[in-house]
C-alpha positions as CSV (number, residue, x, y, z in Angstrom):
1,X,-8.1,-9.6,-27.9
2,X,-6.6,-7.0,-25.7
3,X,-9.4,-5.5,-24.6
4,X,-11.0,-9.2,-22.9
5,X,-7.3,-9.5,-21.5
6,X,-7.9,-5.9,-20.0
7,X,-11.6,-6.7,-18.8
8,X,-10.3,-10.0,-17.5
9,X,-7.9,-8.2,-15.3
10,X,-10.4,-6.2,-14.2
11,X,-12.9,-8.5,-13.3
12,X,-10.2,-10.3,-11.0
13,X,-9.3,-6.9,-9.7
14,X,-13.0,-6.2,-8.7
15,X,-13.7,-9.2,-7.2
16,X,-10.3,-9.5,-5.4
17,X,-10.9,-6.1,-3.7
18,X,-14.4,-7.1,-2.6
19,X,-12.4,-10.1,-0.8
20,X,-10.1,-8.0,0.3
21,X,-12.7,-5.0,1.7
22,X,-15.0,-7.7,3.6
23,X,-11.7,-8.5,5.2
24,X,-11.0,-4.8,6.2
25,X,-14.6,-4.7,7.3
26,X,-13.8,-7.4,9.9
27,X,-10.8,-6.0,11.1
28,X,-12.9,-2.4,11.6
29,X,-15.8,-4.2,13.4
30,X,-13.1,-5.5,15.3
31,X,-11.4,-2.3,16.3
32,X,-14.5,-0.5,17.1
33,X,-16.3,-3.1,19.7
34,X,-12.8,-3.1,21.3
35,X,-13.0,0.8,21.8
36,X,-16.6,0.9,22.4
37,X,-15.2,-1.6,25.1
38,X,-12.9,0.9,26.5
39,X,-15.4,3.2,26.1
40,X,-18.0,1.0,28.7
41,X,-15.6,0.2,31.0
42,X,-14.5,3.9,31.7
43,X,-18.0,4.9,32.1
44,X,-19.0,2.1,34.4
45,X,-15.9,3.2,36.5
46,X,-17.1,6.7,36.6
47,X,-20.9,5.9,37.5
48,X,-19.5,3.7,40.4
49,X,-16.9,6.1,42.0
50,X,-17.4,9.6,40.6
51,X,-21.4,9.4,40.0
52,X,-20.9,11.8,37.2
53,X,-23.4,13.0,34.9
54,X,-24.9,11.6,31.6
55,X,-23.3,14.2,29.4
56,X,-20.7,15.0,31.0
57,X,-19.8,11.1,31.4
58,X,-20.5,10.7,27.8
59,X,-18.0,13.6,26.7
60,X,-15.2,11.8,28.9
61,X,-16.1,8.5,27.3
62,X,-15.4,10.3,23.7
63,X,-11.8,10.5,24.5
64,X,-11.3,6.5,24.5
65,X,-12.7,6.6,21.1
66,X,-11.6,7.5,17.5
67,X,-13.3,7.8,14.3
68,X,-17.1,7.1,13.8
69,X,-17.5,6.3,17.2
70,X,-15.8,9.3,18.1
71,X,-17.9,11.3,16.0
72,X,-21.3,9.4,17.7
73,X,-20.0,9.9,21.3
74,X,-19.7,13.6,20.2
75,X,-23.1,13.8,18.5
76,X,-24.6,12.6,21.8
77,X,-23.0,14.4,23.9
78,X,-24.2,17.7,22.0
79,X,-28.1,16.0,21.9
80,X,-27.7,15.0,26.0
81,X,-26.2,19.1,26.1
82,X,-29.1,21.0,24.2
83,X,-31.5,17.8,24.8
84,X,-33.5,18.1,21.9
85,X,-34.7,14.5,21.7
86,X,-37.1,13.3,25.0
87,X,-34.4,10.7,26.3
88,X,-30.6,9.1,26.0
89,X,-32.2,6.4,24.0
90,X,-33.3,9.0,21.4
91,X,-30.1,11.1,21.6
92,X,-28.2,8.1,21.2
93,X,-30.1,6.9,17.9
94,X,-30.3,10.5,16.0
95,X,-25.9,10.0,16.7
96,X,-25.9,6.4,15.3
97,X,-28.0,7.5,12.3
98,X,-25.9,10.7,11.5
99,X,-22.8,9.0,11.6
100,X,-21.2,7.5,8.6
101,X,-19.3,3.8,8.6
102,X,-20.6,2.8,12.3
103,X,-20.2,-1.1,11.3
104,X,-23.5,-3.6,11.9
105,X,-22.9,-5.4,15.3
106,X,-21.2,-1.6,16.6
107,X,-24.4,-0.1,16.0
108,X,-26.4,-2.5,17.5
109,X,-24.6,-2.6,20.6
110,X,-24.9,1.4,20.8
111,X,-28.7,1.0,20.1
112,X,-28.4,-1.3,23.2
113,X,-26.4,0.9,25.7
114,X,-29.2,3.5,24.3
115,X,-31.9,1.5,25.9
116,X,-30.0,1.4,29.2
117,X,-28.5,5.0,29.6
118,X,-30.3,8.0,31.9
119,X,-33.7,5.7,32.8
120,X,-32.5,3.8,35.7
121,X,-31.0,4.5,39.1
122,X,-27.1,4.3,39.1
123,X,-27.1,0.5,39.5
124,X,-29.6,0.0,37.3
125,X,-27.5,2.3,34.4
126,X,-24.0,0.5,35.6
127,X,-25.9,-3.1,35.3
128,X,-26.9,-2.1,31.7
129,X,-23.9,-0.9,30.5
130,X,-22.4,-4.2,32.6
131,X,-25.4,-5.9,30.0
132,X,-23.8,-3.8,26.7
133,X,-20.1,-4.8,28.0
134,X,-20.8,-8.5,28.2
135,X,-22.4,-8.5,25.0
136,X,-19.3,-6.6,23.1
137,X,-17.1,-9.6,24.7
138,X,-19.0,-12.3,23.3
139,X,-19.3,-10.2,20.0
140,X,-15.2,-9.6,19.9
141,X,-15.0,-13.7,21.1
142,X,-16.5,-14.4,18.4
143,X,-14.9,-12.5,15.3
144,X,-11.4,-13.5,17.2
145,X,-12.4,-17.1,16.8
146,X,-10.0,-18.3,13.6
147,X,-9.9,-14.8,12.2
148,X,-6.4,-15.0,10.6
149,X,-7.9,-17.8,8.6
150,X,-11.1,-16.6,8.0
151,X,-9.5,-13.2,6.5
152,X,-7.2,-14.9,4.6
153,X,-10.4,-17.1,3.1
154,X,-12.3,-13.8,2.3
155,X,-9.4,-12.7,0.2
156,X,-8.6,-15.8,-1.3
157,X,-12.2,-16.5,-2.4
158,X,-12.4,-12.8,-3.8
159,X,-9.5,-13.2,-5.8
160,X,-10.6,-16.8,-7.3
161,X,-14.0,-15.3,-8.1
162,X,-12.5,-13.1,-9.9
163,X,-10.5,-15.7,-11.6
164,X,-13.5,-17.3,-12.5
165,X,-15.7,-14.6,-13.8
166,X,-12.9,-14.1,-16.1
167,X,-12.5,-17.4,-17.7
168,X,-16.1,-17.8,-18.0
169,X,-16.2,-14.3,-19.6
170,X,-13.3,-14.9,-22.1
């Protein structure tokens, strides 16, 4: 009898920490479009008023990130540097793929400014990253919409899974 008390525990332990790590994947999502954000807007400033170039712009841009993005800022920087790959675009995507925990709409808005980076003129790079900028608003818009509650649902609903999957196992 112990041991399905024990397993019961578990099971709501699982489950609740599932909840409770899709929560912590929002609130990383989160913190990662709002650097990348940072990011976009110091690097439009410089294309406008210093005109500086891709790399070197890209290693400045590292410093207003942290973590994963840090570490692809970094990766690109040393692709744009020994320019291994053809283009930005390619640089950029061998730094996304070698980089652990770059969350889902993160990387697709880096895959984005990838497209836009080194093949225009400088209005044509600052109305793309302009593009990439716009499109990390609406992204952060939309995971602040009724986030306290929606968290809180995620860990809730983990937790009474788990609840669940217990009774129905015991």
């Amino acid at each position: 009898m112990i041991w399905k008390v024990i397993g019961g525990l578990l099971v709501i332990v699982g489950c609740g920490g599932f909840g409770f790590l899709v929560a912590a994947g929002v609130k990383k999502e989160e913190r990662y479009l709002r650097e990348l954000l940072e990011a976009l807007e110091f690097m439009s400033s410089e294309l406008k008023y210093r005109m500086t170039s891709l790399p070197e712009l890209i290693g400045r841009a590292s410093a207003y990130t942290s973590g994963a993005l840090w570490q692809v800022f970094s990766i690109l920087d040393r692709e744009l540097t020994t320019q291994i790959a053809p283009n930005a675009e390619a640089c950029l995507k061998v730094a996304v793929e070698n980089t652990e925990g770059i969350p889902v709409l993160t990387g697709k808005m880096l895959r984005m400014l990838g497209r836009n980076l080194g093949k225009f003129d400088l209005s044509g790079q600052i109305s793309g990253i302009n593009f990439v900028k716009d499109a990390c608003r609406e992204n952060l818009v939309r995971i602040a919409k009724d986030k306290k509650e929606r968290l809180r649902s995620y860990r809730t609903l983990g937790v009474c899974a788990g609840i669940a999957l217990a009774i129905i196992l015991l």
